[in-house]
N, C-alpha and C positions, 0 to 999 in steps of 0.2 A: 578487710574493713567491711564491714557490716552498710546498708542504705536504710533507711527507714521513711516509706511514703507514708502521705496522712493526706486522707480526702477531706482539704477545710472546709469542703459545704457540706459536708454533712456530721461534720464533728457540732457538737451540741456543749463542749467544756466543762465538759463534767469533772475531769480532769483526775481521774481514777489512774490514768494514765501515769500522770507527774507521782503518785504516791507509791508507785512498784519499780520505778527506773532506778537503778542501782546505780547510778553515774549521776542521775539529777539532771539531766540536758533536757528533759523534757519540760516548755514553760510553754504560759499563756503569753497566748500575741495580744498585742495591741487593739487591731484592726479584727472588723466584724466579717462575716462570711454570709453569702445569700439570705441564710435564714436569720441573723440579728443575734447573731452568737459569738463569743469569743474563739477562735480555733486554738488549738495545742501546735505548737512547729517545737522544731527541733533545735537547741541552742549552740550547739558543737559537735556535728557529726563524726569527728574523728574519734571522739571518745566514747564513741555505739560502739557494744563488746558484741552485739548483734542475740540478747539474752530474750528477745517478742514476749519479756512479761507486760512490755504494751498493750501488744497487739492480743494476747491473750483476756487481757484485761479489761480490753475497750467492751461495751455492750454493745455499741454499735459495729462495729467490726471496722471502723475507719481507718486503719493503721495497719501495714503489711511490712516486715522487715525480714529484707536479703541478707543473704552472707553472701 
């Protein structure tokens, strides 16, 4: 199983993110992060195929994913 971290203060929601996840578990939260942003989390970690077109994707490089 695959992990996938995301540094919520400094994710900005751009959410480039949510549009290359092949599973769609990637969603905006709720709640704002230090800088007055929405963060990206993860909605069902078991269904990560562990694929980092996230983490590839993000411009800011907030998002690191294990296998």
């Amino acid at each position: 199983m695959a992990k996938v971290t995301i540094n919520e203060n400094r994710c900005k929601g751009c959410k480039l993110c949510i549009s290359v996840c092949p599973k769609k578990i990637i969603i905006v939260q709720d709640k704002l992060n230090s800088k007055g942003f929405h963060p990206v989390g993860i909605s069902d970690m078991e269904k990560c195929i562990g694929c980092a077109f996230c983490a590839m994707m993000c411009p800011d490089c907030v998002i690191e994913v294990e296998k």
